[in-house]
BAZABA-420106 format. One record per residue (C-alpha): residue number from 1; residue in three letters; x negated, y, z. Coordinates in steps of 0.5 Angstrom, whole numbers. Layout:
BEGIN
SEVO seq type    xx    yy    zz
SEVO NUM  ALA     X     Y     Z
...
# end
This chain:
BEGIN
SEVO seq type    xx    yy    zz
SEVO   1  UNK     0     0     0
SEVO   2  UNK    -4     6    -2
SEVO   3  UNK     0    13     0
SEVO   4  UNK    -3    18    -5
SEVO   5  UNK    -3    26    -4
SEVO   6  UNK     3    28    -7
SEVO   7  UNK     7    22    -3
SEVO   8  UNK     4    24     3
SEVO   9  UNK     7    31     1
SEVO  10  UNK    14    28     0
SEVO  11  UNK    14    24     6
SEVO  12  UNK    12    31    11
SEVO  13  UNK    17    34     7
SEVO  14  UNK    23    29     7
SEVO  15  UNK    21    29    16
SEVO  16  UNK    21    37    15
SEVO  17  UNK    28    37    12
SEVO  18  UNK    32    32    17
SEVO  19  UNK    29    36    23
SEVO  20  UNK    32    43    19
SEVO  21  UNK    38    40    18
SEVO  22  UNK    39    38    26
SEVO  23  UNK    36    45    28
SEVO  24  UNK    43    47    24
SEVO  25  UNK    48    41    26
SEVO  26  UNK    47    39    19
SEVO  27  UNK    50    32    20
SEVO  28  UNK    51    31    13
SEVO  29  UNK    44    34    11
SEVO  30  UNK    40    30    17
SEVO  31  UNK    43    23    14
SEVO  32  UNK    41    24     7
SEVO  33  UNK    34    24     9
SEVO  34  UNK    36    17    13
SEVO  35  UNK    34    10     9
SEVO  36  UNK    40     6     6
SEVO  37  UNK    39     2    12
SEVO  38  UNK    40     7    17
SEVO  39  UNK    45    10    14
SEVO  40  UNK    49     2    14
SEVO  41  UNK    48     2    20
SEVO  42  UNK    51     8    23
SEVO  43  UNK    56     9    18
SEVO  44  UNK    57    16    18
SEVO  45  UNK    52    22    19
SEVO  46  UNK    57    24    25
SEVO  47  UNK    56    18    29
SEVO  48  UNK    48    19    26
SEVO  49  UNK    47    25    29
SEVO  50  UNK    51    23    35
SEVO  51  UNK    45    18    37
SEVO  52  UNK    39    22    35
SEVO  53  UNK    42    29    39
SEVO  54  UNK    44    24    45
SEVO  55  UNK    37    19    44
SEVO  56  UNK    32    23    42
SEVO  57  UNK    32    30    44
SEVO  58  UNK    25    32    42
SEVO  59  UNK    28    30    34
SEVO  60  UNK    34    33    35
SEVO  61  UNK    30    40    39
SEVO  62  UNK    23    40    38
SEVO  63  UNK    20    45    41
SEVO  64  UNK    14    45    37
SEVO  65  UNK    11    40    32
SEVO  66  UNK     5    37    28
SEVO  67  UNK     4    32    22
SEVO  68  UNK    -2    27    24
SEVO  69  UNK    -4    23    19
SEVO  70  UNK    -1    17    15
SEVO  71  UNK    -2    11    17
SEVO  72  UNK     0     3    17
SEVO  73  UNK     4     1    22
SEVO  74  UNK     6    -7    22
SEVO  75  UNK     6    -6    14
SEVO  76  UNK    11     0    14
SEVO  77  UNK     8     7    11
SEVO  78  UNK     8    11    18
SEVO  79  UNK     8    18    20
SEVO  80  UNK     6    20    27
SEVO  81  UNK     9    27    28
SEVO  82  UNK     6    30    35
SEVO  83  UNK    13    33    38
SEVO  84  UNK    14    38    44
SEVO  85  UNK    21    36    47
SEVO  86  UNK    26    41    49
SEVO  87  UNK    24    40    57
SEVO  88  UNK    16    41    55
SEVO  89  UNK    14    33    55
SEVO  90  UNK    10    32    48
SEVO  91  UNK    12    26    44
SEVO  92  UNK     9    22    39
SEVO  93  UNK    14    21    33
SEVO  94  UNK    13    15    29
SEVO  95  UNK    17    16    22
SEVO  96  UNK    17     9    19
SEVO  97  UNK    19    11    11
SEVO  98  UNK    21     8     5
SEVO  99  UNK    21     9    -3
SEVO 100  UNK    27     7    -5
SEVO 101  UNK    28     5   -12
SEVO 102  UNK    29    12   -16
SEVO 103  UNK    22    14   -12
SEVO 104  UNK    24    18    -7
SEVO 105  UNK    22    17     1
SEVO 106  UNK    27    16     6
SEVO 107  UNK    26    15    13
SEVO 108  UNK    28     7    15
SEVO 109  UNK    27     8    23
SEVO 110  UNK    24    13    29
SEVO 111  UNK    20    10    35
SEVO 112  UNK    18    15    40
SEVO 113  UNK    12    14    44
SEVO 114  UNK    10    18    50
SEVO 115  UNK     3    21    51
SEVO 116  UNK    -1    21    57
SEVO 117  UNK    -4    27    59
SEVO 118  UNK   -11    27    62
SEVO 119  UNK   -13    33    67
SEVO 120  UNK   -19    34    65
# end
């Protein structure tokens, strides 16, 4: 699996408008992003939405965000995203995408894993 520059553009951007679109409660707008998959498994982009704002408030609001570079994760094409959540906790977000048939990148699931912080 190679990710050339113009994918790992795409992918940024494609994480970049899902987070837009739930800054503005854009139920519809965020679940365009998801894969085919997530999208069959939530059913509608209010029931989407609905789990990201309840289960991951630091996708839903993040206070800051920083794009790390792409990865391979268990054979999935990863995107870790350092996030500042709303109660000032970072987060590492770790997008699993998806090219789909036309080309274009999806989101195909989110995993959240917490940083430790060392006092230095």
């Amino acid at each position: 699996m190679e990710v050339t520059d113009h994918d790992a553009i795409t992918i940024r951007s494609v994480i970049e408008c899902q987070l837009a679109a739930f800054q503005k409660d854009d139920a519809q707008g965020a679940f365009a992003f998801a894969s085919q998959g997530i999208q069959a498994q939530f059913g509608t982009p209010e029931n989407f939405i609905q789990m990201v704002r309840t289960s991951y408030p630091a996708v839903y609001r993040p206070r800051s965000i920083f794009f790390e570079k792409i990865t391979i994760i268990q054979k999935n094409i990863t995107q870790p995203v350092l996030l500042l959540a709303p109660n000032g906790v970072p987060v590492r977000a770790l997008y699993f995408m998806e090219k789909q048939p036309d080309h274009t990148w999806r989101i195909n699931g989110c995993f959240l894993v917490s940083i430790e912080a060392k006092i230095i």
